[in-house]
N, C-alpha and C positions, 0 to 999 in steps of 0.2 A: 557402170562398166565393171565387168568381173575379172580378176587376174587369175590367167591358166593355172593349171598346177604341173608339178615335175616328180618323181621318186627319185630321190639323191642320187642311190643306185640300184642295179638293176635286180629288180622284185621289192624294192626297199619300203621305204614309210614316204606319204605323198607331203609335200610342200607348195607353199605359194612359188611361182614363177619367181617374185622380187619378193623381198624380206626388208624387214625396216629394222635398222640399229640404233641401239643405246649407247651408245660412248657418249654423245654429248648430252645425256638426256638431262646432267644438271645443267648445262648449259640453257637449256631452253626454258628452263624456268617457270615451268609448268605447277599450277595446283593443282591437288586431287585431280576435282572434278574437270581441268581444262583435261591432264594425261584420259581421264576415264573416256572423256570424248573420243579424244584421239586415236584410242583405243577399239572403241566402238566404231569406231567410223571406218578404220583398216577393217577389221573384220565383216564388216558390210560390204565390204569393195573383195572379200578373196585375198587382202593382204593379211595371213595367217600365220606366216614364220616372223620372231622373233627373235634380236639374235643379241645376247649380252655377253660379256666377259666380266670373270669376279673382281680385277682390277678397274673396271669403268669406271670415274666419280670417283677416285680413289677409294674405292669400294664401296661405292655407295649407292649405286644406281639400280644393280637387284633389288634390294632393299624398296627401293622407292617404288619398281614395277610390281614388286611384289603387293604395294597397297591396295593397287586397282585389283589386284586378281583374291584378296582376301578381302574385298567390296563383292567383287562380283564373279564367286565360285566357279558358276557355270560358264562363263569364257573359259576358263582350263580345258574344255576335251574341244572344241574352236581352233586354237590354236597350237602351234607348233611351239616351244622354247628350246633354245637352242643357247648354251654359252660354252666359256672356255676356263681353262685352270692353268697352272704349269708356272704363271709368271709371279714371283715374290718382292713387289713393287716398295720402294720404302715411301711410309707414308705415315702421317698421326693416328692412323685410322688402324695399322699396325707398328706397334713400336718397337717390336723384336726383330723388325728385320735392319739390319745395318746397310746391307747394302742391294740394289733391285739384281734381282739374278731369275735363274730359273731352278725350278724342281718336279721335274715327275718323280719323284717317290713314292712309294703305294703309300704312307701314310700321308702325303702331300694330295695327293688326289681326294684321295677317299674323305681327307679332312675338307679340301675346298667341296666338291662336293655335297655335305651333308651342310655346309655352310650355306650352299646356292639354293638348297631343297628347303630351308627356313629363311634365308631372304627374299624367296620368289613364290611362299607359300604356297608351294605345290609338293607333291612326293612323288615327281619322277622327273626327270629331265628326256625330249625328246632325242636331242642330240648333245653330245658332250667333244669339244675339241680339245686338243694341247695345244696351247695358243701357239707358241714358239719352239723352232727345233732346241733340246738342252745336248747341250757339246754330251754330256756322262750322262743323258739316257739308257735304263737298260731297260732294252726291249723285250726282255720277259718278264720283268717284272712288270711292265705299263699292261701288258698281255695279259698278265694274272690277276690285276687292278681291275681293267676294265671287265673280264670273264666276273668275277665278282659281284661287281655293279651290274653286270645285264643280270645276272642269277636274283639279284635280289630285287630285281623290277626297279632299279632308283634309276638308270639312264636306260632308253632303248637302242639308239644308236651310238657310235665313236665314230671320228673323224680327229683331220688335223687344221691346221692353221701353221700357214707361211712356210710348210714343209720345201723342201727339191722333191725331184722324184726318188733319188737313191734313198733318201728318208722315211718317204712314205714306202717304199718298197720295205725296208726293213722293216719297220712297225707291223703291217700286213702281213708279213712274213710268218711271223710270232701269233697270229688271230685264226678262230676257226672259222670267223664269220668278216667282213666285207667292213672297210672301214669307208661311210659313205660321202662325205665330203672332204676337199683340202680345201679351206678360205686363204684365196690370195688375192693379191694386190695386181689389178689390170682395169686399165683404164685406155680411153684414146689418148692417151699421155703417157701410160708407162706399159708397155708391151713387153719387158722380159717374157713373160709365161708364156710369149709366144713361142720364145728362142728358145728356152732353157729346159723343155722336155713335159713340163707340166703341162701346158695344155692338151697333149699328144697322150701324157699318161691316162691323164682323167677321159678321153674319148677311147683311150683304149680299153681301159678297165670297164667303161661307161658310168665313171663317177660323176657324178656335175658337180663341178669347184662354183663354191660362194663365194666373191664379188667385194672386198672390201676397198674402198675410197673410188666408187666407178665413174665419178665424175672428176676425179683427180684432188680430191679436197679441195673444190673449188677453185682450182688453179685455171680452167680454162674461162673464169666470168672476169677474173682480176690481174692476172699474172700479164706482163708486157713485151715476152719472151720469144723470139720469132715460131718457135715451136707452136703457142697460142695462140698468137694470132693466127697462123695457117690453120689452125683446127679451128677458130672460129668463123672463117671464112667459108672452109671448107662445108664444117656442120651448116651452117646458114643456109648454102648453097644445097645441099641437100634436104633440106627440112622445107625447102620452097619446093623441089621436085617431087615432096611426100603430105602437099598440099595446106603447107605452112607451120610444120611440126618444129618446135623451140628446138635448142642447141643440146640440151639436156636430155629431149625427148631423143632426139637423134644420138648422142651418145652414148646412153641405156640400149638403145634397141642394135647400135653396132657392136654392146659384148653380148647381148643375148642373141645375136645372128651367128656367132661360133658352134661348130658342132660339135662341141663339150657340152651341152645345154648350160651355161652358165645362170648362176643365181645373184644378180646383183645385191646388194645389201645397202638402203636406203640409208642416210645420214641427217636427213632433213627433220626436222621440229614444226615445218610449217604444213599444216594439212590443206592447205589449198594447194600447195607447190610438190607435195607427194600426190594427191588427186591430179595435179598435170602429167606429172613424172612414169606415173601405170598407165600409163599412154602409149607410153613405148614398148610394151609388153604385144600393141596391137600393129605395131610399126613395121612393116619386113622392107627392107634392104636390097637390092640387087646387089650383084657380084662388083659392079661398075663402079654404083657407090660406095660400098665398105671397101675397094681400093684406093676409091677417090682421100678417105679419111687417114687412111693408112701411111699413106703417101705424102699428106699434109702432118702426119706427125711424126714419118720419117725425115722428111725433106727430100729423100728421093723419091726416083722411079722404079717401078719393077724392073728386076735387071734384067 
């Protein structure tokens, strides 16, 4: 089974449909050669976006993917890499920071940056985020950062992460060229984006926002919360009408049924249960059921 692809935005650079993330990649506990698998194994499947931030692993987790890809050079033009900059995390790993804050500063960027391009042994970055809005952003300086970074071939595109849209408007504002993704947080569990303008912005721009915790951080397999259980009810209940598709599969394919084209962003370590998971890539929805889910993690009814 092959995962579609998408351009973030419109004429942009093409991506996998679903993308697989690094946050917990120390978590999983992977050797080398277990990651190189895993690695080969997504890229056989069309799973080709990659998405890390320099804080992961307490900065450690470029680093680690970076081994597979200075094992095995030619996966670099394969795939997509995709991370973020902006957050100054206190940690052992940096001792100069006192307290976790944010910085877009042109030297802040351009430093994380040339950090990411020798932890992930490559010399470009597909996509580059700011992970977090910073309250004292200035937007022409992040404008003049990134113009820089595209002139010297080190990032090809910009994007944001957990912007509003009055956020992203500004940043855009300041660019001569399309910033192609905002990664936010929507799941059948937390639907802000639906209220709050973002998902309206990114279909109107024709961005397609990436997808982080799309299964709610695991909160609908454990959580005992009346919200949960009506969504796993609900999910169930629809995954039997879509000829016995899991709870997972079914709530993958209800954000990618949004006409934002959404990019979920996978979280799992397990490649049998991401091999389920791109399933839902193949899943479509009626109107009927993605109210049906809607509804079970409203608690209401359409009014």
């Amino acid at each position: 089974m092959t995962i579609s692809r998408i351009t973030l935005a419109d004429k942009g650079s093409s991506f996998s449909r679903l993308a697989l993330g690094f946050w917990r990649l120390t978590e999983w506990r992977l050797n080398q050669t277990e990651l190189e698998q895993m690695v080969n194994t997504c890229l056989d499947m069309g799973l080709t976006t990659f998405d890390h931030a320099a804080i992961y692993g307490s900065y450690t987790c470029e680093e680690i993917f970076g081994t597979v890809l200075k094992a095995n050079p030619a996966w670099r033009s394969k795939m997509e890499l995709v991370t973020k900059c902006g957050i100054k995390m206190v940690s052992p790993n940096r001792p100069a920071h006192t307290i976790t804050h944010y910085d877009t500063s042109k030297a802040h960027i351009i430093d994380s940056v040339e950090k990411s391009l020798t932890n992930l042994q490559t010399d470009y970055l597909d996509v580059l985020l700011i992970h977090r809005p910073d309250q004292i952003m200035d937007a022409d300086e992040v404008a003049e950062t990134f113009n820089q970074l595209k002139q010297a071939g080190k990032v090809l595109n910009f994007g944001v992460s957990n912007f509003l849209p009055f956020q992203f408007d500004l940043l855009a504002s300041r660019l001569d060229f399309p910033l192609v993704t905002n990664q936010i947080e929507f799941s059948v569990a937390k639907l802000d984006a639906l209220y709050d303008g973002t998902l309206d912005q990114c279909q109107r721009l024709r961005v397609s926002p990436m997808i982080w915790s799309p299964l709610g951080g695991g909160s609908l397999f454990r959580d005992n919360s009346e919200q949960a259980t009506r969504l796993r009810q609900a999910l169930s209940t629809v995954g039997a009408q879509l000829g016995g598709a899991t709870i997972d599969q079914v709530a993958l394919a209800w954000i990618l049924a949004h006409p934002a084209k959404t990019v979920p962003v996978l979280g799992s370590g397990n490649m049998e249960r991401i091999k389920q998971m791109v399933k839902a890539d193949y899943l479509k929805l009626s109107r009927e059921q993605w109210y049906t889910i809607w509804r079970a993690s409203t608690g209401k009814n359409v009014p």
